[in-house]
Backbone as XML, in Angstrom:
<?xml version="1.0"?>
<chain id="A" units="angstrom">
  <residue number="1" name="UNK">
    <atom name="N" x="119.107" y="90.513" z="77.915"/>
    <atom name="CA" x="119.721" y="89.214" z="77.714"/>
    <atom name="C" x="120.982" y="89.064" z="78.560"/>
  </residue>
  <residue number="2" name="UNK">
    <atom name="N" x="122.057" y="90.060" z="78.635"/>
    <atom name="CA" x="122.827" y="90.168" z="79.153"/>
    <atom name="C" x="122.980" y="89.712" z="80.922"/>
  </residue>
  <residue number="3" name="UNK">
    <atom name="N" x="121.454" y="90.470" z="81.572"/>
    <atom name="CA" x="121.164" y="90.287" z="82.875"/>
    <atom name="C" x="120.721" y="88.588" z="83.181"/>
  </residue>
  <residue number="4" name="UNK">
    <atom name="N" x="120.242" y="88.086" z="81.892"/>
    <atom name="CA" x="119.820" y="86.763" z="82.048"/>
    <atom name="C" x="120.816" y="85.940" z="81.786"/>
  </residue>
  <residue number="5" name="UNK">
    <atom name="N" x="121.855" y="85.735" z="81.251"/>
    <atom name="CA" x="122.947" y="85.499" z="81.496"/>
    <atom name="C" x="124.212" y="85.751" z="82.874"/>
  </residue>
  <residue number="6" name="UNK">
    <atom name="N" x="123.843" y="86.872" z="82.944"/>
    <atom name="CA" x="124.604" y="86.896" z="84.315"/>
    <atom name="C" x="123.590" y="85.740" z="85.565"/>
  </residue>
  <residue number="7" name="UNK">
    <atom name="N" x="122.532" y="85.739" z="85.359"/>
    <atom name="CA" x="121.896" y="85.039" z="86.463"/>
    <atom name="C" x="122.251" y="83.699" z="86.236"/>
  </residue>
  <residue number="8" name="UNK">
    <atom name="N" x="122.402" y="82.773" z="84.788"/>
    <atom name="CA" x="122.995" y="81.670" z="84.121"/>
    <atom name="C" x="124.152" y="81.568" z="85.259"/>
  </residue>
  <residue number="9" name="UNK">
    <atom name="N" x="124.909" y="82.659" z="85.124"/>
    <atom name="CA" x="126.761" y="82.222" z="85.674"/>
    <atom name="C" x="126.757" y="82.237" z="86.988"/>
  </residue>
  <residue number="10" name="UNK">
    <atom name="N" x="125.608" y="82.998" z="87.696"/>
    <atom name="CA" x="125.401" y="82.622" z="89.152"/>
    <atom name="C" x="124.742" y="81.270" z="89.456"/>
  </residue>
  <residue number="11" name="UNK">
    <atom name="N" x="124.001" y="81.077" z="88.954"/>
    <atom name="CA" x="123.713" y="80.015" z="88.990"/>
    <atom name="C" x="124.658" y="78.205" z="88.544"/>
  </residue>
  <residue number="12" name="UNK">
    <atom name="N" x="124.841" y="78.982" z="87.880"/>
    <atom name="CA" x="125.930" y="77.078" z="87.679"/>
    <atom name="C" x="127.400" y="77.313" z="87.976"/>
  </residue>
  <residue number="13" name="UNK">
    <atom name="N" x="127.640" y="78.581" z="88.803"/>
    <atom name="CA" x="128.722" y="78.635" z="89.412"/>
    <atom name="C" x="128.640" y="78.204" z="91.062"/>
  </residue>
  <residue number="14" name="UNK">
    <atom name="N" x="127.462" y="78.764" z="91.463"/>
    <atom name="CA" x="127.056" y="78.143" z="92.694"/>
    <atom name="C" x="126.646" y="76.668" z="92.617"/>
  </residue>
  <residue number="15" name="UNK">
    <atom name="N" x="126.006" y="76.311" z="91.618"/>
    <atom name="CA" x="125.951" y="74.468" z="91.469"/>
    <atom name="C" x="127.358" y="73.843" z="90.866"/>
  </residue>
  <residue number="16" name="UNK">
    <atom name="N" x="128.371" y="74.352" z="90.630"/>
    <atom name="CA" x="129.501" y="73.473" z="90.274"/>
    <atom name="C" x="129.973" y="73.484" z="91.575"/>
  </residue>
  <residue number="17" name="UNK">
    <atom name="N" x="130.469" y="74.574" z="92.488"/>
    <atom name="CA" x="131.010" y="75.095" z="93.547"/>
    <atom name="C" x="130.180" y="73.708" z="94.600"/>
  </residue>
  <residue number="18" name="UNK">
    <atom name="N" x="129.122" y="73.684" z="94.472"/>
    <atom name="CA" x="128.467" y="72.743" z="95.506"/>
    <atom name="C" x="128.564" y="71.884" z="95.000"/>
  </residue>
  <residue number="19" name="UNK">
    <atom name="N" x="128.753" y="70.982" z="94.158"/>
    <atom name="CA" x="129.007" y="69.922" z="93.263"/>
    <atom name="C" x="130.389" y="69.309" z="93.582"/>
  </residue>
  <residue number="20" name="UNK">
    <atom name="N" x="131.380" y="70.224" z="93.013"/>
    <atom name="CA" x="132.564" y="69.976" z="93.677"/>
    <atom name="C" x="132.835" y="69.304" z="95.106"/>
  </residue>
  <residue number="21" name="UNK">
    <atom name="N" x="132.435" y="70.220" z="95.799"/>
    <atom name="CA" x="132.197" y="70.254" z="97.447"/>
    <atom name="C" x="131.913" y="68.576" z="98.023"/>
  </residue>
  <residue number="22" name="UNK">
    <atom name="N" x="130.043" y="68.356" z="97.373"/>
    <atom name="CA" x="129.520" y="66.886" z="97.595"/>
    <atom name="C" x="130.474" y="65.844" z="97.185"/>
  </residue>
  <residue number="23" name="UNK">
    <atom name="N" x="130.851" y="66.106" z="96.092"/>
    <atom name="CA" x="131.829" y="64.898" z="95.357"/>
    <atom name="C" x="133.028" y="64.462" z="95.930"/>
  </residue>
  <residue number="24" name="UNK">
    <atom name="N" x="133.381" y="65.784" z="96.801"/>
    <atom name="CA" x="135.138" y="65.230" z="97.810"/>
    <atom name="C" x="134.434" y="65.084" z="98.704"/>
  </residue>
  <residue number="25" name="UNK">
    <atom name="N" x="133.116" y="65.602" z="99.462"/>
    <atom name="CA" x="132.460" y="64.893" z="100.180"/>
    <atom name="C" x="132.470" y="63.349" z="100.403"/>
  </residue>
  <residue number="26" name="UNK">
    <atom name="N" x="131.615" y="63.014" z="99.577"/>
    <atom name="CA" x="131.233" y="61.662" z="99.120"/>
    <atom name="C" x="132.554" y="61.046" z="99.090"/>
  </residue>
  <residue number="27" name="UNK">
    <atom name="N" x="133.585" y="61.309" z="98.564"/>
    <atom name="CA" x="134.778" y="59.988" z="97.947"/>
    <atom name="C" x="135.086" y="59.652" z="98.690"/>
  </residue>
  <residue number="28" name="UNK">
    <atom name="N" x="135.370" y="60.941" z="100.529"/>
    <atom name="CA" x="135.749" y="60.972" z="101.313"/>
    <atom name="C" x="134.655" y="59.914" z="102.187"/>
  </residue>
  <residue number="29" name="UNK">
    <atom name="N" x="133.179" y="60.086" z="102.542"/>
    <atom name="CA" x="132.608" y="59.702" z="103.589"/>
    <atom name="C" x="130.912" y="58.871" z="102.472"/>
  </residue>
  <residue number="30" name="UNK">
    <atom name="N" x="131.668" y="58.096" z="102.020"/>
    <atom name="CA" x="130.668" y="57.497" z="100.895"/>
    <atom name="C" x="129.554" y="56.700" z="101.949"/>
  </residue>
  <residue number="31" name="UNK">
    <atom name="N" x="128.019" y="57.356" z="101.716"/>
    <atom name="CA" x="126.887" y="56.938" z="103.049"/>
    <atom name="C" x="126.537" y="55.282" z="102.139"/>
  </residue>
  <residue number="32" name="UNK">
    <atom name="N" x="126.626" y="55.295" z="101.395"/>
    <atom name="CA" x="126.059" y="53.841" z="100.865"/>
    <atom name="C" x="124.689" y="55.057" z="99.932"/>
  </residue>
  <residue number="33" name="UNK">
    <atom name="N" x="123.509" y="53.896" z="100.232"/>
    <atom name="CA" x="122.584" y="53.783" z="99.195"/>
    <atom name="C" x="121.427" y="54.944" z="100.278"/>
  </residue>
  <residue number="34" name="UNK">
    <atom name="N" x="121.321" y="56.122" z="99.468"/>
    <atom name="CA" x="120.160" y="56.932" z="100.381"/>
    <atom name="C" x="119.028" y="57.027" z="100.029"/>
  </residue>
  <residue number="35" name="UNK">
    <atom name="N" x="118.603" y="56.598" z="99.434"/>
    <atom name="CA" x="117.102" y="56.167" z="98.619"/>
    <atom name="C" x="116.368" y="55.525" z="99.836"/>
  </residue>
  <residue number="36" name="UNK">
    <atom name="N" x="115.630" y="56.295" z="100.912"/>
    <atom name="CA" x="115.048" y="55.478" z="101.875"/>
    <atom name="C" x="114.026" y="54.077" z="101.004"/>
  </residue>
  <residue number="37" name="UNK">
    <atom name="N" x="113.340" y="54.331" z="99.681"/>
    <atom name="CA" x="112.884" y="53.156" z="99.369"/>
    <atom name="C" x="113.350" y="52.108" z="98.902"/>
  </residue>
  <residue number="38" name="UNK">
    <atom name="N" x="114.671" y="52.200" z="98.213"/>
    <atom name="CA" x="115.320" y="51.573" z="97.652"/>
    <atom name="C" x="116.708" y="50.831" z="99.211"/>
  </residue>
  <residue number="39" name="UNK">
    <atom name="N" x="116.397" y="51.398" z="100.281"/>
    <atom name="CA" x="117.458" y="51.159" z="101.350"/>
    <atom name="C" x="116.675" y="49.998" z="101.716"/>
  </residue>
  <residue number="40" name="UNK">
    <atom name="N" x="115.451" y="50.615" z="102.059"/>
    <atom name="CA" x="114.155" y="49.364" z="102.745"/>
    <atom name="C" x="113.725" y="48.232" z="101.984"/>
  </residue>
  <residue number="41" name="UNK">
    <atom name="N" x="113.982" y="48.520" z="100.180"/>
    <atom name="CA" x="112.910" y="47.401" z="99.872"/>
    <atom name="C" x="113.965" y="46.748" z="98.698"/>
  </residue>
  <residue number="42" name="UNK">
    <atom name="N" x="114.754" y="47.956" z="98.022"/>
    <atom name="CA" x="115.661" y="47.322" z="97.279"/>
    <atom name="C" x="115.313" y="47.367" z="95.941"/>
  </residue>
  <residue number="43" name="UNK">
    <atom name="N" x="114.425" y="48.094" z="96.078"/>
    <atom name="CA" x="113.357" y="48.807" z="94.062"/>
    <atom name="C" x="113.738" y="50.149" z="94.804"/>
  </residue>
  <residue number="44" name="UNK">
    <atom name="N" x="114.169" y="50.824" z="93.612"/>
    <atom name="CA" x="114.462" y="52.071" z="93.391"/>
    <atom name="C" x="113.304" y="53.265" z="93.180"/>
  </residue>
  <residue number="45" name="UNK">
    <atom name="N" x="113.336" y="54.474" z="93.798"/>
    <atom name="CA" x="112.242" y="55.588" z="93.337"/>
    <atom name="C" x="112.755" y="56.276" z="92.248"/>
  </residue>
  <residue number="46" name="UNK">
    <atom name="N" x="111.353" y="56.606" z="91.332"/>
    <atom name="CA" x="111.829" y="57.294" z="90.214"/>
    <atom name="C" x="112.886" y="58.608" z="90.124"/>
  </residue>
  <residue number="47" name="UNK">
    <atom name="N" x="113.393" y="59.127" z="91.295"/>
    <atom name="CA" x="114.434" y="59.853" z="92.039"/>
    <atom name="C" x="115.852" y="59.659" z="91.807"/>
  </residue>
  <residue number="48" name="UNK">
    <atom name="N" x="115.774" y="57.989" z="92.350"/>
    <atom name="CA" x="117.219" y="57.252" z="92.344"/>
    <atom name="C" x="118.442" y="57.919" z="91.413"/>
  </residue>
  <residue number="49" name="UNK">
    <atom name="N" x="119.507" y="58.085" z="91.777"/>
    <atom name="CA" x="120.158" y="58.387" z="90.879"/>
    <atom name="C" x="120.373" y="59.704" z="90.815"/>
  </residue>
  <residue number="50" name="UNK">
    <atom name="N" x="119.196" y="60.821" z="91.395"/>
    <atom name="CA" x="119.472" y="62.114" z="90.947"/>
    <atom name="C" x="120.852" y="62.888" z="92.071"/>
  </residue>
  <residue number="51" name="UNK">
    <atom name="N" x="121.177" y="61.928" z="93.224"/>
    <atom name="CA" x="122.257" y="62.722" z="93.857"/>
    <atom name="C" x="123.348" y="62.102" z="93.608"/>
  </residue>
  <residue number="52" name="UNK">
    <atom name="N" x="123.683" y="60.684" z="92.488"/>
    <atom name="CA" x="124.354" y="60.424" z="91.633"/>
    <atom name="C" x="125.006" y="61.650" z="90.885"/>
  </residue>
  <residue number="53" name="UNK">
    <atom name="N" x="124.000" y="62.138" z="90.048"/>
    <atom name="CA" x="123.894" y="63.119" z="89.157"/>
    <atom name="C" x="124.694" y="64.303" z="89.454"/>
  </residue>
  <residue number="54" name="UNK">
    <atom name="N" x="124.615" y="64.672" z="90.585"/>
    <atom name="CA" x="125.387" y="66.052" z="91.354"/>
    <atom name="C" x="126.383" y="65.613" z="91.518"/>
  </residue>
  <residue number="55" name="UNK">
    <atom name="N" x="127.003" y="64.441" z="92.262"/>
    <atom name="CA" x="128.053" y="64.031" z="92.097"/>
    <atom name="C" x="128.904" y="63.295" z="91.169"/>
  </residue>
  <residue number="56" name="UNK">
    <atom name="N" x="128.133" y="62.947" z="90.210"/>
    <atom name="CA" x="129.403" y="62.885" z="89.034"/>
    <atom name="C" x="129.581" y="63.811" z="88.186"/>
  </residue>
  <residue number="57" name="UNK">
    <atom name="N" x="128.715" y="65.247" z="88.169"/>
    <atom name="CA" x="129.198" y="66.268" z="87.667"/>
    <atom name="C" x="130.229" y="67.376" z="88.863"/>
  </residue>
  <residue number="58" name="UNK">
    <atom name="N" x="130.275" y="66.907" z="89.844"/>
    <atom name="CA" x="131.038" y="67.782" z="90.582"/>
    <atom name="C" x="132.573" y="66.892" z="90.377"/>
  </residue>
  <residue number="59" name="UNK">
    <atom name="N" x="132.528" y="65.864" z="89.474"/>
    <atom name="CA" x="133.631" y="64.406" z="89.697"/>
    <atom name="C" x="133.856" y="65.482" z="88.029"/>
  </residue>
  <residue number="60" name="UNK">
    <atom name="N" x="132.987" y="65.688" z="87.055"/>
    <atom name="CA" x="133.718" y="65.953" z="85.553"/>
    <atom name="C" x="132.953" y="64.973" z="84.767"/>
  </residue>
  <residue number="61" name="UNK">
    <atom name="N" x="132.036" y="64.179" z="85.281"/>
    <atom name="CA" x="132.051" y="62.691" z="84.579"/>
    <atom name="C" x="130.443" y="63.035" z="84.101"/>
  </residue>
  <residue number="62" name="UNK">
    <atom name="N" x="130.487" y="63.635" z="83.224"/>
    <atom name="CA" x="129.371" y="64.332" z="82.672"/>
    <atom name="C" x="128.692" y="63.113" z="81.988"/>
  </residue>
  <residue number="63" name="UNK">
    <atom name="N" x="129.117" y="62.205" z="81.486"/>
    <atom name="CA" x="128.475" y="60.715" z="81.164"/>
    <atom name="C" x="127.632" y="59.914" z="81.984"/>
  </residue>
  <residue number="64" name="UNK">
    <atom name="N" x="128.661" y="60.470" z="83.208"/>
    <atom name="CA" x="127.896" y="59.122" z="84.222"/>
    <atom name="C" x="126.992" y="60.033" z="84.741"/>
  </residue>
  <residue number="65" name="UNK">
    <atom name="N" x="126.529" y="61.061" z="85.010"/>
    <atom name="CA" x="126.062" y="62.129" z="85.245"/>
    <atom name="C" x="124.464" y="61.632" z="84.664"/>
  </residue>
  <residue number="66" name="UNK">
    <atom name="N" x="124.844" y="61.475" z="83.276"/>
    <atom name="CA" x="123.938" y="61.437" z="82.418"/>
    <atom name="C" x="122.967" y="60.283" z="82.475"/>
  </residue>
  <residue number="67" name="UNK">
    <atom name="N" x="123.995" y="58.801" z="82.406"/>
    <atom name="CA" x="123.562" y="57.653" z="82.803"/>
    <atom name="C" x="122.789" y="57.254" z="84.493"/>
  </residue>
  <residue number="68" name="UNK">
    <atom name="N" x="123.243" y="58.667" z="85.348"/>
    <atom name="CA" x="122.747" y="57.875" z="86.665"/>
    <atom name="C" x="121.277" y="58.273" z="86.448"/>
  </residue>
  <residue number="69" name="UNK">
    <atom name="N" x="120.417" y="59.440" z="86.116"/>
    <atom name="CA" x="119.021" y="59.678" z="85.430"/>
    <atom name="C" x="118.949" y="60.635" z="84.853"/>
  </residue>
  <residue number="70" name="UNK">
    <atom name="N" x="118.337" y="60.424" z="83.762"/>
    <atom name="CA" x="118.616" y="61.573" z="82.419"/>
    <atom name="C" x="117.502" y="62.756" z="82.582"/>
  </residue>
  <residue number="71" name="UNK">
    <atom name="N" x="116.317" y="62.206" z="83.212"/>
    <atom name="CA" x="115.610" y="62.907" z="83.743"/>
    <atom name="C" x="116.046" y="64.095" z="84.641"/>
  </residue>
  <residue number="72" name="UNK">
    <atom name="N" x="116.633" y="63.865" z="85.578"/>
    <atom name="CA" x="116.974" y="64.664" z="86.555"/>
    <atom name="C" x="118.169" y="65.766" z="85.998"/>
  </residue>
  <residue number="73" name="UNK">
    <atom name="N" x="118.830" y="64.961" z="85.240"/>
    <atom name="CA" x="120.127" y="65.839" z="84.399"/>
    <atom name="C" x="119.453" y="66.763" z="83.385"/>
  </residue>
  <residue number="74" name="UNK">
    <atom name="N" x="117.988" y="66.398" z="82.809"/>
    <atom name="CA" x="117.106" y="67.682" z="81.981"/>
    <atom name="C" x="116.766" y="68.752" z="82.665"/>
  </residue>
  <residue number="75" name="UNK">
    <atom name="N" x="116.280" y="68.248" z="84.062"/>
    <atom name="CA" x="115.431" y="68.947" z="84.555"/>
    <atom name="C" x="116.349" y="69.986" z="85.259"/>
  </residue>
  <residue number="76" name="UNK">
    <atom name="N" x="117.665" y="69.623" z="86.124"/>
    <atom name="CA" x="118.871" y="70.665" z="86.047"/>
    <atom name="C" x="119.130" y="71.852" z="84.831"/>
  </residue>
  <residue number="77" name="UNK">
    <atom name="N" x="119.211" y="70.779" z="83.922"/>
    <atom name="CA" x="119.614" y="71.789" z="82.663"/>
    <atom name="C" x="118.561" y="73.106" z="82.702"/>
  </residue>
  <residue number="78" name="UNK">
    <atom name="N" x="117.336" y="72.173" z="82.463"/>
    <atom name="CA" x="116.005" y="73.352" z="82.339"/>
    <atom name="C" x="116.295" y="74.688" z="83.536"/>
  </residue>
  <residue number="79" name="UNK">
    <atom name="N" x="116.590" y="73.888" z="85.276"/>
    <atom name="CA" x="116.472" y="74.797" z="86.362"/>
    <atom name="C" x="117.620" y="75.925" z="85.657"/>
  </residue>
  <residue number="80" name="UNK">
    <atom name="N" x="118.796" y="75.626" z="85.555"/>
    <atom name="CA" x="119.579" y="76.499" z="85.136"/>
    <atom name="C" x="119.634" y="77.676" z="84.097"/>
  </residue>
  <residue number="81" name="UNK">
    <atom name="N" x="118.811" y="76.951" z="83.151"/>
    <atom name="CA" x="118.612" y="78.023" z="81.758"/>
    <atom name="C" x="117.303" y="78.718" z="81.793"/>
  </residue>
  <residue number="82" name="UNK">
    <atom name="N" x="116.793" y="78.458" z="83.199"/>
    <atom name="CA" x="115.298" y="79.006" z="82.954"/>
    <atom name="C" x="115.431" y="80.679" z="83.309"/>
  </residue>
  <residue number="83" name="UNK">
    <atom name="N" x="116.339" y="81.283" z="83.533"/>
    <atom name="CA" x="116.373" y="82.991" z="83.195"/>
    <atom name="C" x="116.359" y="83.088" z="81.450"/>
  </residue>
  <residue number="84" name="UNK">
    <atom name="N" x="116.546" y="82.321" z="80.688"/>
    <atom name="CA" x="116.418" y="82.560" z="79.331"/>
    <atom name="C" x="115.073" y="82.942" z="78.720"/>
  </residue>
  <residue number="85" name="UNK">
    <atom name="N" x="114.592" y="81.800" z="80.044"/>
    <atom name="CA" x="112.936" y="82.414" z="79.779"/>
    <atom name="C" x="112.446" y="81.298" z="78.856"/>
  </residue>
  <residue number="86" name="UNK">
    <atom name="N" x="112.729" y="79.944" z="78.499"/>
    <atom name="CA" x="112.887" y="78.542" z="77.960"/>
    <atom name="C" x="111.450" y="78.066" z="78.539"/>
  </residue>
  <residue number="87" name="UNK">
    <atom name="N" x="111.687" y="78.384" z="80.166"/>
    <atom name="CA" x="110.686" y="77.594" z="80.786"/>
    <atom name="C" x="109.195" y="78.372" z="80.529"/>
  </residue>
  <residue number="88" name="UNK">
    <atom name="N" x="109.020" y="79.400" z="79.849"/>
    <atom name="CA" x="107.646" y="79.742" z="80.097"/>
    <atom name="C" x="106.833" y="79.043" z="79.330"/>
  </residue>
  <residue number="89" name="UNK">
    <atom name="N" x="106.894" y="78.262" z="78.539"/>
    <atom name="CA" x="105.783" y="77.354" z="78.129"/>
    <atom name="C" x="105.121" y="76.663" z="79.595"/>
  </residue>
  <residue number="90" name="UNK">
    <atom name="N" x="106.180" y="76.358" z="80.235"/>
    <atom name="CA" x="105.785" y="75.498" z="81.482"/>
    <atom name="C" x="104.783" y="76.476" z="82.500"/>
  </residue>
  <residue number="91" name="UNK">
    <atom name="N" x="104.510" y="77.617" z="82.549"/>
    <atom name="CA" x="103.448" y="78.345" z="82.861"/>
    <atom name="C" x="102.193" y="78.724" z="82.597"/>
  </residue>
  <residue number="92" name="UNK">
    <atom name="N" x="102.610" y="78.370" z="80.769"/>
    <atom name="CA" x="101.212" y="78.056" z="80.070"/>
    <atom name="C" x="100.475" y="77.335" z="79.858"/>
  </residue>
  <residue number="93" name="UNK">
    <atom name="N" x="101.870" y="75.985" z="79.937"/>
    <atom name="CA" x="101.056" y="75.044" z="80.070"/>
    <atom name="C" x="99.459" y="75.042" z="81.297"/>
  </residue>
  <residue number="94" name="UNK">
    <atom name="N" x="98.615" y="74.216" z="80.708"/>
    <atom name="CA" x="97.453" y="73.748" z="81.736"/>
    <atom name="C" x="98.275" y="73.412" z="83.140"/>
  </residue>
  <residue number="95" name="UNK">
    <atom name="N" x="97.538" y="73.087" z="84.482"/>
    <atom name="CA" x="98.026" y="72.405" z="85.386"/>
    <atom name="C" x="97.205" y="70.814" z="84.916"/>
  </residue>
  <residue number="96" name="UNK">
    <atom name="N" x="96.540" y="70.341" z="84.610"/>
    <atom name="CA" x="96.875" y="69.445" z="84.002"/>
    <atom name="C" x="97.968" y="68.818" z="82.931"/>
  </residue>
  <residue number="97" name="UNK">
    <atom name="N" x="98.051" y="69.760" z="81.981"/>
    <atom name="CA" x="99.104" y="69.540" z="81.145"/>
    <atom name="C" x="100.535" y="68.872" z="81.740"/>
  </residue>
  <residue number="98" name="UNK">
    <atom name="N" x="100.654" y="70.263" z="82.902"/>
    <atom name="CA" x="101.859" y="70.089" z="83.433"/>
    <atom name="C" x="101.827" y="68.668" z="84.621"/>
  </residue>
  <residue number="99" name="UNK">
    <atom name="N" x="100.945" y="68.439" z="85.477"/>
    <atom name="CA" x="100.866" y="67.329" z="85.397"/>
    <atom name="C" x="101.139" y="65.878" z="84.746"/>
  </residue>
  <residue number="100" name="UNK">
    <atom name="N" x="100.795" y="65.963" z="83.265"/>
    <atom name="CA" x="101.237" y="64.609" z="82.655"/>
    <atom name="C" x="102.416" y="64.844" z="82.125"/>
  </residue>
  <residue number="101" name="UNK">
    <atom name="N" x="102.676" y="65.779" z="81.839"/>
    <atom name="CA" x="104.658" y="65.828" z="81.934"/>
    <atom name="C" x="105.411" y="65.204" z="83.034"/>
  </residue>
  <residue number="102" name="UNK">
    <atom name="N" x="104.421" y="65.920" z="84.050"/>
    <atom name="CA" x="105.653" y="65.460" z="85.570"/>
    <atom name="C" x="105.518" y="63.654" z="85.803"/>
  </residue>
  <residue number="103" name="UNK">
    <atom name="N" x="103.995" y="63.543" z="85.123"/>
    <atom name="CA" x="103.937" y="61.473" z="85.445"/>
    <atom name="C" x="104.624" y="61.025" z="84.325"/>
  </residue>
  <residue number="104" name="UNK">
    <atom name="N" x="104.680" y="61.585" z="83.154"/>
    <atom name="CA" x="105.574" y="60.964" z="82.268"/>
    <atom name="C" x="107.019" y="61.170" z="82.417"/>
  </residue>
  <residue number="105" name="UNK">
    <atom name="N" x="107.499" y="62.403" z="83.191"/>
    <atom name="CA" x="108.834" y="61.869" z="83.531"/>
    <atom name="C" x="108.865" y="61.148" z="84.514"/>
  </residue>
  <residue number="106" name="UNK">
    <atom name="N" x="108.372" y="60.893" z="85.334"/>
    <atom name="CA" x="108.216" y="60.179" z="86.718"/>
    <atom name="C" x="108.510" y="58.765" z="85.968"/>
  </residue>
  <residue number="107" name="UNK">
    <atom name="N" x="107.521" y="58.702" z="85.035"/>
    <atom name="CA" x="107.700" y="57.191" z="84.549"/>
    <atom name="C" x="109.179" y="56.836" z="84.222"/>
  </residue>
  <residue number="108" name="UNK">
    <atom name="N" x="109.294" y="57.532" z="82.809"/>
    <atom name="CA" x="110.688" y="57.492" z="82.239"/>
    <atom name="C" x="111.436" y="57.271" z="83.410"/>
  </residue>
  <residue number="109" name="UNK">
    <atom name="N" x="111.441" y="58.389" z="84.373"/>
    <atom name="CA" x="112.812" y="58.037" z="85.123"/>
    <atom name="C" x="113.051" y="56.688" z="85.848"/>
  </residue>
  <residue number="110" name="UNK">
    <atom name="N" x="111.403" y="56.437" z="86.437"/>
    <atom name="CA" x="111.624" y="54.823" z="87.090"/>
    <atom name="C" x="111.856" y="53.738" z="86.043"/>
  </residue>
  <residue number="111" name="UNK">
    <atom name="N" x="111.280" y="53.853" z="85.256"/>
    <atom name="CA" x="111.953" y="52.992" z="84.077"/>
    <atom name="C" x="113.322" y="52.730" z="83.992"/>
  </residue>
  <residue number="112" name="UNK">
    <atom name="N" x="113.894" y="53.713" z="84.086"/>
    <atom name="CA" x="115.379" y="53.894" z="83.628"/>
    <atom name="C" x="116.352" y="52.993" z="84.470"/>
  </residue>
  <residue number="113" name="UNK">
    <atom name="N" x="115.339" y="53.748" z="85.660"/>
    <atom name="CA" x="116.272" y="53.295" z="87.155"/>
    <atom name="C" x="116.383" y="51.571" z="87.308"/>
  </residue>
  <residue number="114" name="UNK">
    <atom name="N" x="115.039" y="51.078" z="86.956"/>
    <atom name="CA" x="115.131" y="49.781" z="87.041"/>
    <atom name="C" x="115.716" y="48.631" z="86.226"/>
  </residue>
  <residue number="115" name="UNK">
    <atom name="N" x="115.795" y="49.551" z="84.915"/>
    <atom name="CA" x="116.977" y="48.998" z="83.827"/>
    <atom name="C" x="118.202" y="49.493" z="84.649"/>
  </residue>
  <residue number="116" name="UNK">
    <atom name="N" x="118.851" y="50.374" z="85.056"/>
    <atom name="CA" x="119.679" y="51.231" z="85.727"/>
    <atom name="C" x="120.096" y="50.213" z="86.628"/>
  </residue>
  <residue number="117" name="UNK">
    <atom name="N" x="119.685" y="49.607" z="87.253"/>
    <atom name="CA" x="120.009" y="48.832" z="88.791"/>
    <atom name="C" x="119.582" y="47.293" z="88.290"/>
  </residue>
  <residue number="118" name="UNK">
    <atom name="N" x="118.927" y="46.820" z="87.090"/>
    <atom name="CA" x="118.609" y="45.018" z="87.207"/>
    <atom name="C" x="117.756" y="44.712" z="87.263"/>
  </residue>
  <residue number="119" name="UNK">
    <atom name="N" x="116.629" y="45.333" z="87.519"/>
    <atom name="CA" x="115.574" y="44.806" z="88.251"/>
    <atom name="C" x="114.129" y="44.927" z="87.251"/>
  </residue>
  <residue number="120" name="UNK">
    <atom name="N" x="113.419" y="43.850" z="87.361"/>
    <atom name="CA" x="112.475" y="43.966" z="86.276"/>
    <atom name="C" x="111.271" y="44.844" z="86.705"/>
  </residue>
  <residue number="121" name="UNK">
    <atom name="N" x="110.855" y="45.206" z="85.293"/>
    <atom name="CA" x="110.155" y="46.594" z="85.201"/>
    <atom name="C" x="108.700" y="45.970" z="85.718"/>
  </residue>
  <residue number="122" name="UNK">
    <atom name="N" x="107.681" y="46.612" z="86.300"/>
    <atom name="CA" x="106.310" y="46.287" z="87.315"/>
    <atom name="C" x="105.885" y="45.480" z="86.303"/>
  </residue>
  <residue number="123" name="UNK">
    <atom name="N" x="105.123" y="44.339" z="86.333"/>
    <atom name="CA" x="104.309" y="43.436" z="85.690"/>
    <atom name="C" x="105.378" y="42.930" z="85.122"/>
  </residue>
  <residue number="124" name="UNK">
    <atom name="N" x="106.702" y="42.737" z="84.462"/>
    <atom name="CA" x="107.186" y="41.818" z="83.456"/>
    <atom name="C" x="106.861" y="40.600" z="84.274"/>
  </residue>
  <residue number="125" name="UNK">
    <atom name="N" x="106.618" y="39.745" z="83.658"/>
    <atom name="CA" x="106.395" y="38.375" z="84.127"/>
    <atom name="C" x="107.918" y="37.418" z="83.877"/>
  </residue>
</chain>
């Protein structure tokens, strides 16, 4: 347990460290909107938001972090804690299984994004 923990503190010490980094990056040389689909068309990919995410936790702003896609802020969490050994369901799962996880977050997250940014969700009339 001990060794899996030490891999924990390498790990989200090297993602705060780079976090940090992007975020004085960014305040400094802010690119605009990098979502090549969302640059071109102005609808967001179920993505959107996730380099939000790095940078408002390298900012402290663990809220907005949260709010830019919650998806992407799980799926961090998961990358990070997975020396705990959390993630091995996700091996047992079927590859189907794991499949409709990945379209159901896919969904969720574009969902989010499009409440997230204004824009009405596919088919609302």
């Amino acid at each position: 347990m001990s060794r899996a923990l030490a891999r924990i503190a390498v790990r989200g010490s090297a993602a705060a460290v780079a976090a940090v980094a992007v975020a004085r990056l960014h305040a400094a040389h802010d690119p605009g909107v990098l979502c090549p689909l969302r640059w071109l068309t102005g609808v967001p990919c179920p993505l959107c938001g996730s380099t939000t995410v790095f940078i408002e936790l390298g900012r402290g702003d663990w809220g907005a972090a949260l709010a830019a896609n919650p998806v992407t802020a799980v799926a961090g969490l998961g990358l990070l804690l997975a020396p705990l050994g959390l993630g091995r369901w996700w091996w047992r799962t079927s590859p189907r299984g794991r499949g409709v996880i990945v379209a159901a977050a896919l969904a969720a997250a574009w969902g989010w994004q499009l409440h997230r940014l204004g824009l009405p969700a596919p088919g609302a009339g």
